[in-house]
C-alpha positions as CSV (number, residue, x, y, z in Angstrom):
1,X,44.6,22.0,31.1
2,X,40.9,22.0,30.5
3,X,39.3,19.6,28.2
4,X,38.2,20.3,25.0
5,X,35.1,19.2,22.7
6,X,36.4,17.4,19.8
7,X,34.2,17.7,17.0
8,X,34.2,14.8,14.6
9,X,35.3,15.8,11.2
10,X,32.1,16.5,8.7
11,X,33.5,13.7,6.4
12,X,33.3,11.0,9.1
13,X,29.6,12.3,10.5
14,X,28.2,12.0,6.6
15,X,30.4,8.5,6.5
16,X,28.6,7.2,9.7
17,X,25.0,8.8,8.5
18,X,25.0,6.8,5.0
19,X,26.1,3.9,7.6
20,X,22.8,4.2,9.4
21,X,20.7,5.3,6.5
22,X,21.8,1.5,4.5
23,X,21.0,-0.9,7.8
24,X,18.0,1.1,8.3
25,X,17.3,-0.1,4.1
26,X,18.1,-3.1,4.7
27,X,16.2,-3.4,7.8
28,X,13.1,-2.7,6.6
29,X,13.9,-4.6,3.2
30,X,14.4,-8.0,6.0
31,X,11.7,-7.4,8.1
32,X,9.1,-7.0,5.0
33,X,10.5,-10.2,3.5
34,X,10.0,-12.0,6.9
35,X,6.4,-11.0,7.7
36,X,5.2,-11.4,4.3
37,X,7.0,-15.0,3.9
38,X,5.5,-16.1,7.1
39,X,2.2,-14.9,7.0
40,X,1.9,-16.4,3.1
41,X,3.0,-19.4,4.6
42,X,0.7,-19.2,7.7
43,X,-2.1,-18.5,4.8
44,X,-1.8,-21.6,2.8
45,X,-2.8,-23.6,5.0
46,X,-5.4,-21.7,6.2
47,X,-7.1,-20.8,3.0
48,X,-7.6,-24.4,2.8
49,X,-8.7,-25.2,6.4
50,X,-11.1,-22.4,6.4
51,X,-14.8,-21.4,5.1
52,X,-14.4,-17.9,3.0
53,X,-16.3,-16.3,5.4
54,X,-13.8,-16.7,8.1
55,X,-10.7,-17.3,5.9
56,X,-11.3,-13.6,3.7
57,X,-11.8,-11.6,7.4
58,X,-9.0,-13.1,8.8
59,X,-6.5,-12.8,5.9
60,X,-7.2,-9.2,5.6
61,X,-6.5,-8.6,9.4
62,X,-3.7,-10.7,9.5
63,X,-1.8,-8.6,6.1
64,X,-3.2,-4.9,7.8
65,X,-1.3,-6.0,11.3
66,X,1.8,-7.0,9.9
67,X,2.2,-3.8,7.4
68,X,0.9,-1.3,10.2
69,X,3.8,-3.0,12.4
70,X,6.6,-2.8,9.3
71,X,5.5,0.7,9.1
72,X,5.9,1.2,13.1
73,X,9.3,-0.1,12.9
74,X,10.7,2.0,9.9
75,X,9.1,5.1,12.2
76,X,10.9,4.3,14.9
77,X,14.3,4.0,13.5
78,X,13.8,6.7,11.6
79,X,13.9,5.8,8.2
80,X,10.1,7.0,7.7
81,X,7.5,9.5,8.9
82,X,4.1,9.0,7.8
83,X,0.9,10.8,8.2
84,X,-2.0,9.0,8.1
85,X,-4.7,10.6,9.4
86,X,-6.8,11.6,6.4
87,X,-6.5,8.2,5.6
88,X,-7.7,6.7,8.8
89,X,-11.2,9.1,8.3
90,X,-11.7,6.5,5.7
91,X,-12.1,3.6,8.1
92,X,-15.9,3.4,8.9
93,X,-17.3,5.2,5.8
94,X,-18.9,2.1,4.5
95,X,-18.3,0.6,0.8
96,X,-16.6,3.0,-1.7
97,X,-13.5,2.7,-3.8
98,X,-10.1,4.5,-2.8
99,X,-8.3,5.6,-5.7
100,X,-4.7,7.4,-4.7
101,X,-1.8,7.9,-6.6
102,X,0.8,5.7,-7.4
103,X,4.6,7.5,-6.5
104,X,6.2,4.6,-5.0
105,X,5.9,0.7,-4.4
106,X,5.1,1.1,-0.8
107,X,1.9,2.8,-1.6
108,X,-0.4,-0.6,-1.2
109,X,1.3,-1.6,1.7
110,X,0.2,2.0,3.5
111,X,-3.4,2.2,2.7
112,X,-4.0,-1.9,3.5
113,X,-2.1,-0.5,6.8
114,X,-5.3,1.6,8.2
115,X,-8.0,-0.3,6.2
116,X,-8.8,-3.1,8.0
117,X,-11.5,-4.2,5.8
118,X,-10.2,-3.0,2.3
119,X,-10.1,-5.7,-1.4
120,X,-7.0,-4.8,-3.4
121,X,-6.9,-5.0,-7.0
122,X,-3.0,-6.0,-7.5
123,X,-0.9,-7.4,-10.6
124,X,-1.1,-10.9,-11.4
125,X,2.8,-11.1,-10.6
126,X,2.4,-10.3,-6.7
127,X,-0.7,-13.0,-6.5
128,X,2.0,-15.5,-8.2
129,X,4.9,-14.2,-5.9
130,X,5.8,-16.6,-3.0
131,X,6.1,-14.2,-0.6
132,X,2.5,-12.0,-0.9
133,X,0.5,-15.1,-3.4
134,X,-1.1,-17.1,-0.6
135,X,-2.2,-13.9,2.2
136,X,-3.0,-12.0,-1.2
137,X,-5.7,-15.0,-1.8
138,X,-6.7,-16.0,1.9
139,X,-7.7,-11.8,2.1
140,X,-9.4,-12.3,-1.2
141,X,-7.6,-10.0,-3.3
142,X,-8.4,-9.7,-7.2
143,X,-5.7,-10.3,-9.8
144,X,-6.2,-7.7,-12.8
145,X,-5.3,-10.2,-15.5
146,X,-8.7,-10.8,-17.1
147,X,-10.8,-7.7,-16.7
148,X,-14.3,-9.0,-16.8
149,X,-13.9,-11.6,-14.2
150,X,-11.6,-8.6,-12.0
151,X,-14.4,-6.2,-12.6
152,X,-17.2,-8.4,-11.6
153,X,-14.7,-9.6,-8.1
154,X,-14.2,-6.0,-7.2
155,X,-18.6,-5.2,-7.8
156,X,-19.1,-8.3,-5.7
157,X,-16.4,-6.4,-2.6
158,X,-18.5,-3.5,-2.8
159,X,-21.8,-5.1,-2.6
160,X,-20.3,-7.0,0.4
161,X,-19.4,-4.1,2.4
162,X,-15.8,-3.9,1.9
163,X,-13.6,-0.8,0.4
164,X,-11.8,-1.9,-2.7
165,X,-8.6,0.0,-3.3
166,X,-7.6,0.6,-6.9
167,X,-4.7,2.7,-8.4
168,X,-7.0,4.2,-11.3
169,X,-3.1,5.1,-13.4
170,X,-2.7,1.6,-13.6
171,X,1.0,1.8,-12.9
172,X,3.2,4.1,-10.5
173,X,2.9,7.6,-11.0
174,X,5.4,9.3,-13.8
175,X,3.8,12.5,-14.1
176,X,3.0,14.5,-11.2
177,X,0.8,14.5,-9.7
178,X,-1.2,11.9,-11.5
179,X,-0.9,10.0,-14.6
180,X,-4.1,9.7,-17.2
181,X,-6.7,7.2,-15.3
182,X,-8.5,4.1,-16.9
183,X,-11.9,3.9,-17.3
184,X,-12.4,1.0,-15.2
185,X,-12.6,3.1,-12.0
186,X,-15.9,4.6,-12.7
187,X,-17.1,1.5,-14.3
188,X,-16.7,-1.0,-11.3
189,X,-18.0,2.3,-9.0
190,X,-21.4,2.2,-11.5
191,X,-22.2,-1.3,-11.7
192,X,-21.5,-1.1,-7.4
193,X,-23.4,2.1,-7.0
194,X,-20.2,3.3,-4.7
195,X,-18.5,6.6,-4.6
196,X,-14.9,6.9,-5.7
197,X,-12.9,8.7,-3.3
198,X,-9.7,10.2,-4.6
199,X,-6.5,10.5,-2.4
200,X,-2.9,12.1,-2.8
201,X,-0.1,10.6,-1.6
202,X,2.7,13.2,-1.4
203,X,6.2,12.6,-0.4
204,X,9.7,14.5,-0.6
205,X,11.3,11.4,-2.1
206,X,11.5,9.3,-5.5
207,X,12.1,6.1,-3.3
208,X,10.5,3.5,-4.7
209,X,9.0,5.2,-7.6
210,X,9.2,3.8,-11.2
211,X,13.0,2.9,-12.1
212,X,14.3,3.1,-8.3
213,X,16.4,0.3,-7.6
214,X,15.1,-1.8,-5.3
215,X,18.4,-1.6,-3.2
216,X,19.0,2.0,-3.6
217,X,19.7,3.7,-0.1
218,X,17.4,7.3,-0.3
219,X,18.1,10.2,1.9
220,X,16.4,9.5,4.9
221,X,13.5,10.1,6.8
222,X,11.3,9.7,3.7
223,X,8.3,11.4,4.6
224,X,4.4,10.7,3.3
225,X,1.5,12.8,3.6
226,X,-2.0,11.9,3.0
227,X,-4.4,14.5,1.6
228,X,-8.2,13.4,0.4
229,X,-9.2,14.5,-2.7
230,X,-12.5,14.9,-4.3
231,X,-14.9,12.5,-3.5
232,X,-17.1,11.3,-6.6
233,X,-20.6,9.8,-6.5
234,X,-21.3,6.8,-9.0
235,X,-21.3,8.0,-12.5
236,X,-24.7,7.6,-14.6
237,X,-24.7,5.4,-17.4
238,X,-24.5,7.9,-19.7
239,X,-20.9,9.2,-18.1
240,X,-18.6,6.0,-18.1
């Protein structure tokens, strides 16, 4: 009697792929908390032991290896797919200010990933938060709590030579594919004579977007796209 293939029933495959699809969630939920925690950690100390000069450099490396390696990792088990290669034509264009989108919470943690020598302007909350506070500070990130003294941080980035990466929505996307943009973009690229180059991230999922549950499995592989946008030059007084 020859053997036959036994096909497992369409109920059990979906059972055992939602199975998959929530430890690859949590996975990558674990592995974020764990890098961030002990790099913030790692960071307190050093922000203290250091001179800026070494301390800023060395933060921003430090955050850029650990989320291009969380990012490796959800790839490889197949949770993500990213493309990154517009983004990484970014790398060595000298000072200017990236200004994607905003679809999901992971959208920070993928641009910091390819640009090594990139300021972040990020929510008071996460420069308070025990897990991000301390790198977030070492790398010399800017908290947006008191505009004039975030405006003039992110001028003085610019003039530096770093990229300075600013969600110009001020919150995550709602209405696709941008929401309205705040006027501080084009006033931190004036007083920094920079250009502001626009980006799109797309994707083929609401993971992560505004209301997702932090702990709410999506279909997987979620997939992102980079696509460059227009690239403005610094606005004239006369334009902000």
């Amino acid at each position: 009697m020859s053997a036959q293939l036994v096909t497992p029933p369409a109920t059990l495959t979906g059972w055992l792929h939602g199975l998959y699809e929530s430890c690859a969630l949590w996975f990558g939920l674990i592995l974020l908390g764990l890098l961030s925690l002990g790099w913030s950690s790692l960071s307190v100390a050093l922000y203290y032991l250091l001179p800026r000069r070494w301390a800023v450099p060395l933060g921003r490396w430090g955050i850029t290896t650990g989320f291009r390696f969380y990012l490796w990792a959800l790839s490889r088990i197949g949770a993500c797919r990213f493309d990154f290669s517009a983004l990484d034509a970014l790398r060595d264009q000298g000072p200017l200010i990236v200004a994607p989108n905003h679809p999901s919470m992971l959208d920070a943690v993928m641009v910091i990933s390819r640009l090594p020598n990139l300021a972040c302007i990020m929510k008071s909350s996460i420069v308070d938060n025990v897990f991000l506070g301390a790198g977030a500070r070492m790398a010399g990130y800017i908290r947006n709590d008191a505009q004039l003294s975030m405006i003039k941080q992110a001028v003085a980035e610019l003039k530096s030579g770093s990229q300075l990466l600013l969600f110009p929505e001020g919150t995550r996307t709602t209405r696709w594919p941008v929401n309205a943009c705040k006027g501080t973009t084009a006033l931190i690229a004036r007083q920094a004579n920079v250009p502001i180059q626009t980006v799109f991230i797309e994707t083929n999922s609401a993971y992560l977007s505004k209301g997702w549950p932090l702990f709410k499995r999506p279909a997987m592989p979620v997939i992102y796209h980079f696509r460059l946008g227009r690239r403005f030059d610094p606005p004239k007084p006369d334009d902000v």
